[in-house]
C-alpha positions, 0 to 999 in steps of 0.5 A: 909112693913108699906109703901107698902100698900101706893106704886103704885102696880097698875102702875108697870109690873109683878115682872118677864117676862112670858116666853113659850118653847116647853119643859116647863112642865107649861102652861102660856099664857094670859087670858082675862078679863071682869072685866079689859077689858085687858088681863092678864098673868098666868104661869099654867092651875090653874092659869088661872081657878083663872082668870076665877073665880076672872071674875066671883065672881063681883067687881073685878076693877083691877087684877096683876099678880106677883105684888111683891116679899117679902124677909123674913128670916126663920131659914135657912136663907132669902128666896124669894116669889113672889104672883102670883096675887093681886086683887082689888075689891069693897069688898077689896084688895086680894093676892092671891097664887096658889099652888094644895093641893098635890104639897104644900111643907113646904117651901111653907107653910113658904112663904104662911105665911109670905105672909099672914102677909105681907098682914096683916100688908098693911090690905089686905086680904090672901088666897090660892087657893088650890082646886077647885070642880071638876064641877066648873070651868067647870061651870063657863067655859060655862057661860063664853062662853056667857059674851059677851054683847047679844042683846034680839031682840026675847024677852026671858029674861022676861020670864027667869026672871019669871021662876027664881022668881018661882024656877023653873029649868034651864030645865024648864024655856028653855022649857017654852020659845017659843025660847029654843036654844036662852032661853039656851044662854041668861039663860048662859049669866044672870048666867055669868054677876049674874042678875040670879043665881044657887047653884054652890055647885052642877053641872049645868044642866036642874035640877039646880035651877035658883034664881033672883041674887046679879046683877038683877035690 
């Protein structure tokens, strides 16, 4: 373990192939993502709302999916466990596992905690992914449908800059522009790359407070 915080993770493959049939009951697939500019591997629907979330939280450099397999011992014997992702950011190094509240078992608990330690001892960080809010996902779902680059040939983001200096509404400062459609899609497309912001604690809609964000020049 205290080599493998210096082993080049970043230049192997996934530790086992992504398969698809017509009678398995996961959904695999590949995502894309900005933050990597390549496509990514996931083995469920959870799994790819991960990739979407990692895309959207920033600093992301590099993301892997299935990056290692840990062998521990437990007191019925050893036992096997392969993270589905390792995350690599400005802010640090995170392994990630994916796993609904309900479908947890005590054997995954076991494996999360040996995991954690493992991450511990390389001086990464650890985490679940458990639970989302319901509106989330969805949320970052729709700003991610404008995180293309988008020319302003009309002008508008001035004005949506102005309209989130004075805390006005996502509602609001649409209908202040003069080009209202194209306001919305621009608006999406600040909100996705955090040049401006909202409180995701609640919904986006026409009410939602837009703020300047951690992005904006």
């Amino acid at each position: 373990m205290a080599d493998l915080a210096a082993a080049p993770v970043t230049r192997l493959g996934p530790m086992r192939g992504f398969t698809w049939r017509r009678d398995q009951r996961h959904r695999p697939g590949l995502k894309y993502m900005v933050s990597t500019g390549r496509l990514h591997g996931f083995e469920s629907l959870e799994e790819a709302g991960l990739l979407l979330a990692l895309d959207f939280a920033g600093g992301v450099t590099e993301v892997l999916s299935q990056p290692l397999r840990l062998k521990f011992r437990t007191a019925d014997g050893w036992r096997k466990h392969t993270p589905d992702f390792l995350a690599i950011s400005r802010l640090g190094i995170w392994l990630i596992d994916v796993r609904p509240a309900g479908l947890i078992q005590q054997e995954d608990r076991e494996s999360f905690a040996a995991t954690a330690e493992a991450a511990l001892t390389c001086g990464w960080h650890y985490t679940v992914a458990a639970q989302w809010k319901p509106h989330v996902l969805v949320t970052v779902d729709e700003m991610s449908s404008r995180r293309r680059p988008l020319a302003d040939r009309l002008g508008v983001q001035p004005g949506l800059f102005a309209g989130a200096k004075e805390g006005l509404s996502f509602g609001e400062i649409v209908m202040g522009s003069a080009f209202e459609p194209v306001a919305r899609a621009h608006l999406l497309h600040l909100l996705w790359q955090r040049r401006l912001g909202v409180d995701l604690s609640q919904p986006l809609g026409d009410r939602s407070t837009v703020v300047l964000g951690s992005e904006e020049p």
